[in-house]
FIPA-916013 format. One record per atom (N, C-alpha, C): x, y, z; residue in one letter. Coordinates in steps of 0.2 Angstrom, whole numbers, plus 5000, padded with zeros to 4 digits. Example, Ala and Ser with C-alpha at 12.3 -4.5 7.8 and 13.67 -1.06 7.14 Angstrom:
BEGIN
506649725039A/506249785039A/506649845039A/506449895035S/506849955036S/506450005039S/
This chain:
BEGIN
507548654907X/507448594902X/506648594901X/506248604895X/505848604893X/505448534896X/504848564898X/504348504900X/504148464895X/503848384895X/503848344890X/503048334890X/502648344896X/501948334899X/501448374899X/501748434895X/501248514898X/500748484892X/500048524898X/499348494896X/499148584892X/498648554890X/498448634886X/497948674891X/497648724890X/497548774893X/496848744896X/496448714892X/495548704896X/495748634899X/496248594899X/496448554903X/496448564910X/497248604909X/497148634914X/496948684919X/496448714916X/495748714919X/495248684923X/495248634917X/494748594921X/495048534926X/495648534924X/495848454930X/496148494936X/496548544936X/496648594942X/496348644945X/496148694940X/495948744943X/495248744946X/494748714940X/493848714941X/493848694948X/494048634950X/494148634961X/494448674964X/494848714961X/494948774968X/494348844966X/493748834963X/493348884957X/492748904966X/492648934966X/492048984971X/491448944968X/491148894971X/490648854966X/489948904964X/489948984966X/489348974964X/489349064961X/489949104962X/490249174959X/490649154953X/491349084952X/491749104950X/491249074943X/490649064943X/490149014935X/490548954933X/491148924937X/491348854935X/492048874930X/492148934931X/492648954925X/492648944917X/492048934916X/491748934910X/491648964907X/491649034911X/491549104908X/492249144910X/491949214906X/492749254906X/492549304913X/492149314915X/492149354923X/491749294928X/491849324935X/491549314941X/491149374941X/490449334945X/489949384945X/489949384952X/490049434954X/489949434963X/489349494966X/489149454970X/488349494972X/488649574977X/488249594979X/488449664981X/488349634992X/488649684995X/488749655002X/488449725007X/487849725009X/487749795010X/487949795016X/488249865016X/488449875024X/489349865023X/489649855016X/490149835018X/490549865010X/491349865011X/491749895006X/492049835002X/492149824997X/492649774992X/493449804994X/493549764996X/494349774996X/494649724991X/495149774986X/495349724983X/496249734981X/496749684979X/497549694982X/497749634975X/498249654974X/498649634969X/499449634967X/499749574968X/500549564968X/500549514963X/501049514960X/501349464954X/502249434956X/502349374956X/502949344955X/503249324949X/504049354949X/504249304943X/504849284943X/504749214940X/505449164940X/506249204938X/506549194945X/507449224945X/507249314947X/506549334947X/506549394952X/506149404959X/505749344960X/505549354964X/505349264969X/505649234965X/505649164967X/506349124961X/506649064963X/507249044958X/506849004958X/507448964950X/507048944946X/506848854946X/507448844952X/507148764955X/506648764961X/506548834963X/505948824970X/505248784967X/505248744973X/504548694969X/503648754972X/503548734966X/502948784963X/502248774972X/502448734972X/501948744976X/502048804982X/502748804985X/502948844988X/502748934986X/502748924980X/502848994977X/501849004976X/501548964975X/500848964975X/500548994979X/500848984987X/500648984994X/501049044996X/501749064993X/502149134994X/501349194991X/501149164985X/500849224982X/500249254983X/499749194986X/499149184992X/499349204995X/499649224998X/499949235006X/500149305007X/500349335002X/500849395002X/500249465001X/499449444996X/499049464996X/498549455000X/498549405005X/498049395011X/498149435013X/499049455015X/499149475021X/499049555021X/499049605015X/498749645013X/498149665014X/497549625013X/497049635013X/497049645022X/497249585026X/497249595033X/497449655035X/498049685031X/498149765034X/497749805036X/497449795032X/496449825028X/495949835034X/496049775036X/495549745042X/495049715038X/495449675032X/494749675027X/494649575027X/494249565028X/494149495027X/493949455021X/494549385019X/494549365013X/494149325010X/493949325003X/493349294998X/493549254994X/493949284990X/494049264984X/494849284980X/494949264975X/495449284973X/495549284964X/495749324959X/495949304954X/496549304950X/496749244948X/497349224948X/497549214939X/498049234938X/498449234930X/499149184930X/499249134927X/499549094926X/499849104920X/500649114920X/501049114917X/501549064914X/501449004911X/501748924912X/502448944908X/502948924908X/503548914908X/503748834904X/504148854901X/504248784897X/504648734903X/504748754908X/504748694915X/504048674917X/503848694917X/503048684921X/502348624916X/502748604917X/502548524914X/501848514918X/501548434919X/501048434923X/501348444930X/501548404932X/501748394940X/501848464942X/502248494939X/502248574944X/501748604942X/501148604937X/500448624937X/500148604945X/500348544943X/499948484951X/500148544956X/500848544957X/501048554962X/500848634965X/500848654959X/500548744960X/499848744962X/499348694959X/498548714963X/498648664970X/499048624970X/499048604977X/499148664984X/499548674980X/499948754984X/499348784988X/498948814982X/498248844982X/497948814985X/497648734984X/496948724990X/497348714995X/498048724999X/498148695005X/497648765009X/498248805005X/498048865009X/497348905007X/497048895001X/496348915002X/495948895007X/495948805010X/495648775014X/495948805022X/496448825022X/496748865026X/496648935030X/496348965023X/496349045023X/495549075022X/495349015020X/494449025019X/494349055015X/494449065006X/494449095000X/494449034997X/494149054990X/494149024983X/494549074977X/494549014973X/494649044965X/494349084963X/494049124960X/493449174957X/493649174948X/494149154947X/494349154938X/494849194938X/495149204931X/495749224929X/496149204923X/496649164922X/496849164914X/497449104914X/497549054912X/498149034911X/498649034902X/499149064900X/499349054895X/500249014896X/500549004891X/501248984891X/501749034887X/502049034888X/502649084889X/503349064888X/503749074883X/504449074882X/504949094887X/504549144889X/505049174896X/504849144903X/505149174906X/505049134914X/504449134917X/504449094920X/503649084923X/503549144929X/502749164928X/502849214932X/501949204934X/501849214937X/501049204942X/500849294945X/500249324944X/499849364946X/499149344951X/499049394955X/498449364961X/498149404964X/497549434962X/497149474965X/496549454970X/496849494976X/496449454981X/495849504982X/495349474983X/494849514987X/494449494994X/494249554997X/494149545003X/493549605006X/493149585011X/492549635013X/492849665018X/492649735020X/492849795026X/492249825027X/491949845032X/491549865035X/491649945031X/490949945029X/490850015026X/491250055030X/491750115024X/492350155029X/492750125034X/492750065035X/493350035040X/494050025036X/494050025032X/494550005027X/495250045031X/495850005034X/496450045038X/496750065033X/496850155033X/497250185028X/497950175033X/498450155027X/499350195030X/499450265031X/499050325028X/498950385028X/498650415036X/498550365039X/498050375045X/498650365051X/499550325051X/499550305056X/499950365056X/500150385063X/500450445068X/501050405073X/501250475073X/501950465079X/501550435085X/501950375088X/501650355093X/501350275092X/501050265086X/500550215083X/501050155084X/500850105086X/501150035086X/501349995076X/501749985076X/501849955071X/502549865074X/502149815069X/502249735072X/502549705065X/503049695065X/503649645062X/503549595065X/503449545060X/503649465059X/504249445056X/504649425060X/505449385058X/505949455058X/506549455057X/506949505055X/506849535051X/506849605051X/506849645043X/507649645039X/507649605033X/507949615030X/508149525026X/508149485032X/508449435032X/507949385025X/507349395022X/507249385013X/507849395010X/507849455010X/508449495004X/509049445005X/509449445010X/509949415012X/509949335010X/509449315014X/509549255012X/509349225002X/509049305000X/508949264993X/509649294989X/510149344990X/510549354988X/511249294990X/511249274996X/511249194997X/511449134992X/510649124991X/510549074987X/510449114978X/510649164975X/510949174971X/511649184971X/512149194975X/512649174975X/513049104974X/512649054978X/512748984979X/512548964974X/512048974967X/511748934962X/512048944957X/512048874953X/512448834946X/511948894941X/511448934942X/511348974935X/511749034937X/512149054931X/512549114927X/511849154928X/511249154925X/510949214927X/510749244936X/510849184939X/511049214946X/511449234950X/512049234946X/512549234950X/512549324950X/512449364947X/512349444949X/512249454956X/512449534958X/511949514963X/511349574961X/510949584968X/510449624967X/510449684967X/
């Protein structure tokens, strides 16, 4: 069902996004880049995942959760890295569901876990879209000149560390697209 309350694009911007903005890289988002100084002694790492509604989140999950899925997915990336977090730049793609409140609820997502994770917004783009809502996030992060941990480097014998079951994502989202009133979820994966 089509939102009744979507604000327009310098909106929001400015009543959402400009407080989650790097106050003094991201220029207030007034402008079309971040300008970031140079870090001697150290590497830019930077990483990038995209979401999109009925593929990689469904379509009644509340946005904030998915805001915090998407932070989260690219922190933990850079952390592979050994690379520590700054900033981040992020692409909004609003949905004719995504009224205010689930605007609200997407930058809340964001400052939980920015104020969490110790990163800001750095800029990025928001537009509206006929098709499903879908969000991109480019995180960036510092690594110690040549510290940067390649997957190219590990060997037989090398410790590797899983959090929760592998597999049980998939399951449980194959799951809840079987259980769900939308015909476009009833397929499976």
């Amino acid at each position: 069902m089509p939102a009744l309350d979507v604000a327009g694009e310098f909106e929001t911007i400015e009543r959402l996004l400009r407080p989650l903005a790097h106050p003094e890289w991201a220029r207030g988002l007034m402008d079309d880049v971040a300008v970031l100084p140079s870090r001697p002694g150290h590497d830019l790492v930077l990483t990038k995942d995209a979401m999109v509604e009925g593929v990689h989140f469904l379509p009644d999950d509340p946005l904030d959760t998915v805001a915090r899925k998407l932070l989260r997915v690219n922190l933990s990336d850079l952390a592979a890295k050994g690379a520590e977090p700054f900033g981040y730049l992020l692409s909004c793609f609003w949905s004719e569901r995504c009224g205010w409140p689930e605007r609200e609820a997407f930058a809340a997502g964001l400052a939980e876990d920015q104020a969490r994770f110790g990163v800001a917004l750095m800029g990025g783009d928001t537009v509206r879209t006929p098709g499903p809502a879908g969000f991109s996030l480019t995180a960036l992060g510092w690594v110690s000149a040549g510290g940067a941990v390649s997957r190219a480097g590990a060997q037989v014998g090398d410790l590797v560390f899983v959090t929760g079951a592998i597999g049980d994502g998939l399951l449980g989202l194959r799951a809840a697209r079987a259980n769900c009133r939308w015909t476009r979820c009833a397929s499976p994966l």
